[in-house]
Each structure stands twice: as structure tokens, then as C-alpha cells.
Backbone atoms as SQL, in Angstrom:
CREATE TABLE atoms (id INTEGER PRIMARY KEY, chain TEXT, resi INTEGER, resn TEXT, atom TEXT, x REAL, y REAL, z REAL);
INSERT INTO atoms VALUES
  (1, 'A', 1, 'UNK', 'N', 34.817, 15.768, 74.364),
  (2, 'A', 1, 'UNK', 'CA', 36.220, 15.472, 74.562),
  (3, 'A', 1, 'UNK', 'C', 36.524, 13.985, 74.396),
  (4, 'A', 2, 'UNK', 'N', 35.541, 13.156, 74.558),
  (5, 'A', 2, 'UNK', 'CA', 35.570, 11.483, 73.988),
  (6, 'A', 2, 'UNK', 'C', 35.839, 11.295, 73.005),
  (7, 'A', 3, 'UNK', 'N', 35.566, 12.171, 72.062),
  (8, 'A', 3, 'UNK', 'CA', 35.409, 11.351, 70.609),
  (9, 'A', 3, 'UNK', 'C', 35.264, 12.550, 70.145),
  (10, 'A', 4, 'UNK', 'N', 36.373, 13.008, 69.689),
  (11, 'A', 4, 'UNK', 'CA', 36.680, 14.527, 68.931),
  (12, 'A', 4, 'UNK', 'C', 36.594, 13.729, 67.807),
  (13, 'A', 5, 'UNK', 'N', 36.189, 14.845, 66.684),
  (14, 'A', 5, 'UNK', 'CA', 36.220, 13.962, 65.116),
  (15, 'A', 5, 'UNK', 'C', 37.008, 15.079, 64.082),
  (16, 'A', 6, 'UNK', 'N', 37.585, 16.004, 64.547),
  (17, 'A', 6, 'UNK', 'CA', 38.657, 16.745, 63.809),
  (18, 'A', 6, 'UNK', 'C', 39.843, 16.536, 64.768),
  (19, 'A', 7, 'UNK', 'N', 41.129, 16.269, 63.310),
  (20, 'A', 7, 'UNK', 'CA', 42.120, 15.745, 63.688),
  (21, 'A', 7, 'UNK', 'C', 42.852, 16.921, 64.419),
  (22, 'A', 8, 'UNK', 'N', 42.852, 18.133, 64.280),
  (23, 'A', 8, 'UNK', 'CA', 43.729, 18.817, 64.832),
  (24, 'A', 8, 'UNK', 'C', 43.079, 18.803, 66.267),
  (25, 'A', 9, 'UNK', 'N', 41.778, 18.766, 66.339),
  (26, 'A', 9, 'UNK', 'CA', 41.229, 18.742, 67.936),
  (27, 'A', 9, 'UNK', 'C', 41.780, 17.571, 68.808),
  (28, 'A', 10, 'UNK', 'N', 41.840, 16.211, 67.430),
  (29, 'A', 10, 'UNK', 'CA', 41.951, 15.288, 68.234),
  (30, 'A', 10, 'UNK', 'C', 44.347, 15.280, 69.302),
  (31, 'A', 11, 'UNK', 'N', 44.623, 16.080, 67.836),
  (32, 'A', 11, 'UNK', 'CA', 46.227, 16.750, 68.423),
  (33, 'A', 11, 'UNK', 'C', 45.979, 17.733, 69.909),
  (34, 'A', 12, 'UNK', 'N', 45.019, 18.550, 69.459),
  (35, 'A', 12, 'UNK', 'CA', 45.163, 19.632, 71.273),
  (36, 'A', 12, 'UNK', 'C', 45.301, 18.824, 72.121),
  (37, 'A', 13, 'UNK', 'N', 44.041, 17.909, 72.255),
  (38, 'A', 13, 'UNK', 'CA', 43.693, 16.717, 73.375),
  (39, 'A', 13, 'UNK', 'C', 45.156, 16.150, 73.803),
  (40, 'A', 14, 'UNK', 'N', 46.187, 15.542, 72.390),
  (41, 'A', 14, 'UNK', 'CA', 47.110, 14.624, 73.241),
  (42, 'A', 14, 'UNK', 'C', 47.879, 15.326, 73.322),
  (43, 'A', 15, 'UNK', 'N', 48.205, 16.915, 72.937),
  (44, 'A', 15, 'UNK', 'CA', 49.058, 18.175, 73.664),
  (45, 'A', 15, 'UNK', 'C', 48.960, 18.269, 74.685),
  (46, 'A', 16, 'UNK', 'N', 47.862, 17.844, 75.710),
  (47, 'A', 16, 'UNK', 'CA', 47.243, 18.140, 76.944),
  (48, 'A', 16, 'UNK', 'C', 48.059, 17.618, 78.195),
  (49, 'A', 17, 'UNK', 'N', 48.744, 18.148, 79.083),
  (50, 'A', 17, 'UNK', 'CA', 49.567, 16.908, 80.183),
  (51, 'A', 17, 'UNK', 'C', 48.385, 16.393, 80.741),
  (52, 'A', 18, 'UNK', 'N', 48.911, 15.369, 81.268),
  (53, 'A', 18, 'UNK', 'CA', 48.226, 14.414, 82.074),
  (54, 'A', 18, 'UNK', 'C', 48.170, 14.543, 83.938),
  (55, 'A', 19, 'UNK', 'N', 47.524, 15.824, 84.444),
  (56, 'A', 19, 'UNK', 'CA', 47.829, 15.855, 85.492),
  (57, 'A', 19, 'UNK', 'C', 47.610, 14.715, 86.544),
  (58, 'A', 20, 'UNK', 'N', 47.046, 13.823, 85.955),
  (59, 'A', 20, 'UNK', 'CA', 47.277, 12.676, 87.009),
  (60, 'A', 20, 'UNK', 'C', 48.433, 11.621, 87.481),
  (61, 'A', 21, 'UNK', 'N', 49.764, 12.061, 86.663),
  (62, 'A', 21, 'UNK', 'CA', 51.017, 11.774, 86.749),
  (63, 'A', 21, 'UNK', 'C', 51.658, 12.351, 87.832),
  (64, 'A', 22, 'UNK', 'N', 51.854, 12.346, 88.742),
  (65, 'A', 22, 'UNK', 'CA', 52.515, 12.386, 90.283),
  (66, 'A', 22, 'UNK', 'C', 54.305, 11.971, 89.885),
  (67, 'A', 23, 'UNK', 'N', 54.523, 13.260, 91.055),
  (68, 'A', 23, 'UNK', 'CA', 56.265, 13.003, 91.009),
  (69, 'A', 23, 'UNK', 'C', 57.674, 13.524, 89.701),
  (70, 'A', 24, 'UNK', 'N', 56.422, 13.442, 88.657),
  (71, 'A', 24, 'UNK', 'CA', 57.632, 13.704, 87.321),
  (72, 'A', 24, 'UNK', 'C', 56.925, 15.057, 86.586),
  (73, 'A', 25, 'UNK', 'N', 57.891, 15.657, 85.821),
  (74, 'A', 25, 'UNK', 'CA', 56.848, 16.960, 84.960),
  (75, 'A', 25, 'UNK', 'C', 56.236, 15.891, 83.905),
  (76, 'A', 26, 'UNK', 'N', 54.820, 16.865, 83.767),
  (77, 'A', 26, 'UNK', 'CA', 54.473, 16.091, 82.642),
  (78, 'A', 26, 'UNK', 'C', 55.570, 16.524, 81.041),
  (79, 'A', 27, 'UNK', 'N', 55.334, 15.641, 80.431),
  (80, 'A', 27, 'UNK', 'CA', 55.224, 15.592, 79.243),
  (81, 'A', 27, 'UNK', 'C', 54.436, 16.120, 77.937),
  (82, 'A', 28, 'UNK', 'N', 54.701, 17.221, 77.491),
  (83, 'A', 28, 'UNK', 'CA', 53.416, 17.540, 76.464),
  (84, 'A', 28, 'UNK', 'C', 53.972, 17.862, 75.257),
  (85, 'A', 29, 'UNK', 'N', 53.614, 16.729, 74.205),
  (86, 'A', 29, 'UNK', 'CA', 54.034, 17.195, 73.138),
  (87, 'A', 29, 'UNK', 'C', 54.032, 18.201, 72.194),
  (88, 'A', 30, 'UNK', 'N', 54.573, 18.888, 71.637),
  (89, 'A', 30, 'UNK', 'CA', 54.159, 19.837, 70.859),
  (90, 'A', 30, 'UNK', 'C', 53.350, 19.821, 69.610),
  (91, 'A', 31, 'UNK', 'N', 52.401, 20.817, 69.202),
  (92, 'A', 31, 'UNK', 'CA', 52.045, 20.981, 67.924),
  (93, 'A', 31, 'UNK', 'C', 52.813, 21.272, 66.890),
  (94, 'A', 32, 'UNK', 'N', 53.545, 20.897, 65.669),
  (95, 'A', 32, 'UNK', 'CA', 53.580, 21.119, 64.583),
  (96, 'A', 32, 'UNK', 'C', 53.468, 22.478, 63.849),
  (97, 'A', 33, 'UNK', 'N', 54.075, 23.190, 63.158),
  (98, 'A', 33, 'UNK', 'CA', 53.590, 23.966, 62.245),
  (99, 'A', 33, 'UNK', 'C', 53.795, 25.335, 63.284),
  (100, 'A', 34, 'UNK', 'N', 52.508, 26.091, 62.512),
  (101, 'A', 34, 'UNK', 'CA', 52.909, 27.733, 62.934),
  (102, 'A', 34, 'UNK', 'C', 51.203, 27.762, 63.154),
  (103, 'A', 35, 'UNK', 'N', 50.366, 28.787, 64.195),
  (104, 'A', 35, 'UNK', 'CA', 49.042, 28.915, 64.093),
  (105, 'A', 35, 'UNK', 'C', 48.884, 29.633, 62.752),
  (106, 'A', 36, 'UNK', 'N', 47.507, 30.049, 62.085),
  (107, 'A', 36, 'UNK', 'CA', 47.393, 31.037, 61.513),
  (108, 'A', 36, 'UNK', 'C', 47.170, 32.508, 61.952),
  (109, 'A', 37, 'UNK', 'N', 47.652, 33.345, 61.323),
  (110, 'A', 37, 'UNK', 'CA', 47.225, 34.824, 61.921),
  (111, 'A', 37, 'UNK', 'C', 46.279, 35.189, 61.395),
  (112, 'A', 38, 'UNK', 'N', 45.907, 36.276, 62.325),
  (113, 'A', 38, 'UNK', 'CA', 44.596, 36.772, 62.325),
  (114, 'A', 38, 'UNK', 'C', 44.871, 38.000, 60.764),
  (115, 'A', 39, 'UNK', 'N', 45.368, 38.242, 59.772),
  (116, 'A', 39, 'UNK', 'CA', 45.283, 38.922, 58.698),
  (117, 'A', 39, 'UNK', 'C', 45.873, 38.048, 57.846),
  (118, 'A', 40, 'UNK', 'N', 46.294, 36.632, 58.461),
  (119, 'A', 40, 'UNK', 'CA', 46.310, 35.449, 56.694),
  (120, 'A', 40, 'UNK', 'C', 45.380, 35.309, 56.153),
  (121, 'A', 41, 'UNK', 'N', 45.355, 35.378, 55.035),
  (122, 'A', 41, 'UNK', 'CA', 44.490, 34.635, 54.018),
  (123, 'A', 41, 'UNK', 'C', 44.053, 33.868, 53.633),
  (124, 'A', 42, 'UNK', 'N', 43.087, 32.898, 54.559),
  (125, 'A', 42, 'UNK', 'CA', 43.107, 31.526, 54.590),
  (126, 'A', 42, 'UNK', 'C', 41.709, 31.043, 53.128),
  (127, 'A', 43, 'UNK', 'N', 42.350, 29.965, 52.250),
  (128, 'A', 43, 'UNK', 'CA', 41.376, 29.731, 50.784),
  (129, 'A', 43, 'UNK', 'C', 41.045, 28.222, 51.639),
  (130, 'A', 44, 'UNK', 'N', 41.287, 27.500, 52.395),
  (131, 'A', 44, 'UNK', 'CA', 41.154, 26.086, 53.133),
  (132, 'A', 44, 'UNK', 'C', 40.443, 26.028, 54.553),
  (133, 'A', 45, 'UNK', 'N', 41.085, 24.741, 54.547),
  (134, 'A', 45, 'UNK', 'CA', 40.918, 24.371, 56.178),
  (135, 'A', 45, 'UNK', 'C', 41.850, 25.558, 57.005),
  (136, 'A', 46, 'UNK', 'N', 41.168, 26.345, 57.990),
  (137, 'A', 46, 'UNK', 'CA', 42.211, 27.235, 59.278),
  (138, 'A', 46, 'UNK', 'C', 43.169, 26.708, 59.757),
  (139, 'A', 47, 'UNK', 'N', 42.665, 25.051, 59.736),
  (140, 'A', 47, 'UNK', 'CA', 43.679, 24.418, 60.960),
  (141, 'A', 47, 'UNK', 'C', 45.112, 23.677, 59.649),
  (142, 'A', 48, 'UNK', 'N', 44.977, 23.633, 58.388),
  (143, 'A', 48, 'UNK', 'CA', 45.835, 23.174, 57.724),
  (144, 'A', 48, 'UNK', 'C', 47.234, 23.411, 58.120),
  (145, 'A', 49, 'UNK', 'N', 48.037, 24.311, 58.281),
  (146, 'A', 49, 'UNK', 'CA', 49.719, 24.631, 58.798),
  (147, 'A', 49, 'UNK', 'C', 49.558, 23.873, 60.096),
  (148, 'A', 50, 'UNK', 'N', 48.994, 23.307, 61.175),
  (149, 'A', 50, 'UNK', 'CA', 49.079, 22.585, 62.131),
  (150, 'A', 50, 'UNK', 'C', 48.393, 21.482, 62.035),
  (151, 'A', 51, 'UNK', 'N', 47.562, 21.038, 61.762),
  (152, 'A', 51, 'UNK', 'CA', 47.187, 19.297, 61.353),
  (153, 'A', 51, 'UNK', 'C', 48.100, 18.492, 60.896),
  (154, 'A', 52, 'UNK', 'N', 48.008, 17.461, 61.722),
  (155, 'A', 52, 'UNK', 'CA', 48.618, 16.105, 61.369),
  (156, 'A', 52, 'UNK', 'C', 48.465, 15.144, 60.510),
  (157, 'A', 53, 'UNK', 'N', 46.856, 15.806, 59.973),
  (158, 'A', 53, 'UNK', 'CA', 47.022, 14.812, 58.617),
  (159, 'A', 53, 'UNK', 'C', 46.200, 15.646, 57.519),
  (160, 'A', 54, 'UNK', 'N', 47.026, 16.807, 57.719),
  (161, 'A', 54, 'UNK', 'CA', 47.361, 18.164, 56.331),
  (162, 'A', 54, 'UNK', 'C', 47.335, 17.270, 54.693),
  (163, 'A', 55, 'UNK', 'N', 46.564, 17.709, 53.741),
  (164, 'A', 55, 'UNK', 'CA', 46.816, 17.159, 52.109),
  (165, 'A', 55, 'UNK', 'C', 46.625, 18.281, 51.722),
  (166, 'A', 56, 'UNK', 'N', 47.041, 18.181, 50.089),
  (167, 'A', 56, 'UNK', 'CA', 46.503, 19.575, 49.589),
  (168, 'A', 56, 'UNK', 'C', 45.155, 19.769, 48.966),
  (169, 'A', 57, 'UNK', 'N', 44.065, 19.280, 49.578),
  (170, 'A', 57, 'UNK', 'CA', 42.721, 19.189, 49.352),
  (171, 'A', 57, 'UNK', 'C', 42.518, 19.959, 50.643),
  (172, 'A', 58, 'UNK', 'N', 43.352, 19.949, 51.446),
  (173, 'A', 58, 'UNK', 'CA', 42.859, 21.375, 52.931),
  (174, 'A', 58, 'UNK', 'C', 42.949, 22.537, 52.470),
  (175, 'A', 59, 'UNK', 'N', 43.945, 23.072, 51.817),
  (176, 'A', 59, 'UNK', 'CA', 44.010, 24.188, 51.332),
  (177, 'A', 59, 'UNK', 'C', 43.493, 24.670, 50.241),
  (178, 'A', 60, 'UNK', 'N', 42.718, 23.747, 49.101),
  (179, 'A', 60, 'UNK', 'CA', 42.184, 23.927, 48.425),
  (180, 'A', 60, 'UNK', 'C', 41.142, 25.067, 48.282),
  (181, 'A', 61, 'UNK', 'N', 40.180, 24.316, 49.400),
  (182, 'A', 61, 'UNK', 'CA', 39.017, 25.109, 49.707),
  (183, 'A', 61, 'UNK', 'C', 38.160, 24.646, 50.900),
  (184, 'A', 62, 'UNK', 'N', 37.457, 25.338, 51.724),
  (185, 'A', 62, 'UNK', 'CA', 37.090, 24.859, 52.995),
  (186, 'A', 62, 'UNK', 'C', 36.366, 23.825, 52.990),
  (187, 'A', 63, 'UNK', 'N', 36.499, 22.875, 53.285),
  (188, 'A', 63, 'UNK', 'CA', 35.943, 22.009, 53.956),
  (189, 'A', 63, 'UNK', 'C', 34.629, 21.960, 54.432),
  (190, 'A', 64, 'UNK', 'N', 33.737, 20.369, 53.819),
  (191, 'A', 64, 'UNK', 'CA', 32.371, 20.543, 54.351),
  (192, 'A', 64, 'UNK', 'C', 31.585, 20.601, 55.993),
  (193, 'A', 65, 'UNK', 'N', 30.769, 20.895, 56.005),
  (194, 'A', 65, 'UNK', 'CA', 30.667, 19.989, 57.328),
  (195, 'A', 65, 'UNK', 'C', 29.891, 18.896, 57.356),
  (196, 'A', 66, 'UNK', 'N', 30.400, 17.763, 58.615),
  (197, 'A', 66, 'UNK', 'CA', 29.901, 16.552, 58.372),
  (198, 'A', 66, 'UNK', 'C', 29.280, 16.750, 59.855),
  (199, 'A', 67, 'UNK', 'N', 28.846, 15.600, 59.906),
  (200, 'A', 67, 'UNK', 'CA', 28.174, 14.996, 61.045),
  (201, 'A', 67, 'UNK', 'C', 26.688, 15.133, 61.159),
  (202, 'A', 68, 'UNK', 'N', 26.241, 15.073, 62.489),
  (203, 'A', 68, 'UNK', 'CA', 24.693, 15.561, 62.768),
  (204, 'A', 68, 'UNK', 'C', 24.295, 16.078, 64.112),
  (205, 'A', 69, 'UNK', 'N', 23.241, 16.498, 64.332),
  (206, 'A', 69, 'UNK', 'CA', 22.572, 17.535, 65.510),
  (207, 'A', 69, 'UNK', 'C', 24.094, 18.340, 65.732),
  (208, 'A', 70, 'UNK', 'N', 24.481, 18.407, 67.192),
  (209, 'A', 70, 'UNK', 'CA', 25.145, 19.574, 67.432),
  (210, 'A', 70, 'UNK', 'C', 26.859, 18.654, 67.512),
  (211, 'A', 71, 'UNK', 'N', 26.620, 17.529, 67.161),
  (212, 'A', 71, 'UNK', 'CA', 28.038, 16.927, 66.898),
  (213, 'A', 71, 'UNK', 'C', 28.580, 17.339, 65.208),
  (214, 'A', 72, 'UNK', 'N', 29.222, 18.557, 65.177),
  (215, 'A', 72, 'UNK', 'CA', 29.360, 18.680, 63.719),
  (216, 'A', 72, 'UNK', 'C', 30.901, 19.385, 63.580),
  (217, 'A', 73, 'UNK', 'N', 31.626, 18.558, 62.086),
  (218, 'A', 73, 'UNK', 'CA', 33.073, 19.454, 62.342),
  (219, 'A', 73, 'UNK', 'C', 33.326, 19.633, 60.254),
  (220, 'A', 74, 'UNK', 'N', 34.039, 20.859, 60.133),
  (221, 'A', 74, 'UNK', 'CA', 34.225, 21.070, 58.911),
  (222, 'A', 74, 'UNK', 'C', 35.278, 20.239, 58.479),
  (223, 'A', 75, 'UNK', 'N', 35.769, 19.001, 58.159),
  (224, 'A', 75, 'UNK', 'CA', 37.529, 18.285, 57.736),
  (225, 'A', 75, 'UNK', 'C', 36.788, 17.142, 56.571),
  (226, 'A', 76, 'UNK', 'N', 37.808, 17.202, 56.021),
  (227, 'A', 76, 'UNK', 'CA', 37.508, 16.194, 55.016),
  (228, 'A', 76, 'UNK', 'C', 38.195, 14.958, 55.660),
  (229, 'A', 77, 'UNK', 'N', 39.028, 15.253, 56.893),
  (230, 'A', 77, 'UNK', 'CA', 39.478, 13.617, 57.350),
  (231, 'A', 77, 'UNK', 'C', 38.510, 13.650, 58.788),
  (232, 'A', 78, 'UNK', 'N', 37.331, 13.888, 59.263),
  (233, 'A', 78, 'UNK', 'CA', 36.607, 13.828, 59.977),
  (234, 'A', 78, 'UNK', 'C', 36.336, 12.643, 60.292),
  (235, 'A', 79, 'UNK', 'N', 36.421, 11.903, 61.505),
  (236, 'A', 79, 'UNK', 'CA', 36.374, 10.606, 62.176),
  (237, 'A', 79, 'UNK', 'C', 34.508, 10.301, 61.654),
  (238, 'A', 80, 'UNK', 'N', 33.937, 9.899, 61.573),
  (239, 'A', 80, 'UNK', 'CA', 32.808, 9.459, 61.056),
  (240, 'A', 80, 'UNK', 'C', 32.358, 8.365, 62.632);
């Protein structure tokens, strides 16, 4: 949860309220876009219709995976 390296993960995170805010409702911004359904046809990235930093190289075709040992995420904009 420190150091998410897919961008849409790194969006859930600041979707998240902040329950340590006392006195006021939190604040939680919304996600973008539409989820995908479970009988779309996805040729890309899953998370493309909700990512924040969506190109048309997401939808292209899926995405590698990067990283190493068990820190690993499929995005071509993957935090490195």
C-alpha cells in the first residue's frame, strides 16, 4: 500500500477516506469511467475505462509485466 506501482491502484488508494479526519464527512473522490463487466471483451489493460493515465496503447493489447519477486504489476505506465 506504500508504493503501489499501477496507476489505477495508485487512484483506489486516494478514493480511500481518510478516517483519521474527526468532526467533518470525509471526502472521497470518485473514480472516473465505468468498471468493466464481467462478459466485456477486454483486447487491453482491464483497468483502461477507469485509469487516469488511459492511452491507446492500453487497449491495444495487454500489458507486460514489470517488476520483480512478488512486487509485480501488468501497465505500461508502471511506477518503476
Amino acid at each position: 500500500f506504500t508504493t503501489p506501482q499501477h496507476p489505477y491502484t495508485r487512484a483506489l488508494l486516494r478514493a480511500a477516506p481518510d478516517l483519521n479526519r474527526r468532526g467533518t464527512a470525509p471526502h472521497v473522490p470518485a473514480l472516473e469511467g465505468e468498471p468493466t463487466g464481467a462478459l466485456d471483451l477486454i483486447t487491453g489493460c482491464p483497468f483502461q475505462p477507469r485509469c487516469p493515465e488511459a492511452e491507446a496503447a492500453c487497449s491495444a493489447a495487454p500489458p507486460p509485466f514489470v517488476g520483480n519477486g512478488s512486487h509485480r504489476t501488468a501497465c505500461i505506465h508502471a511506477a518503476h
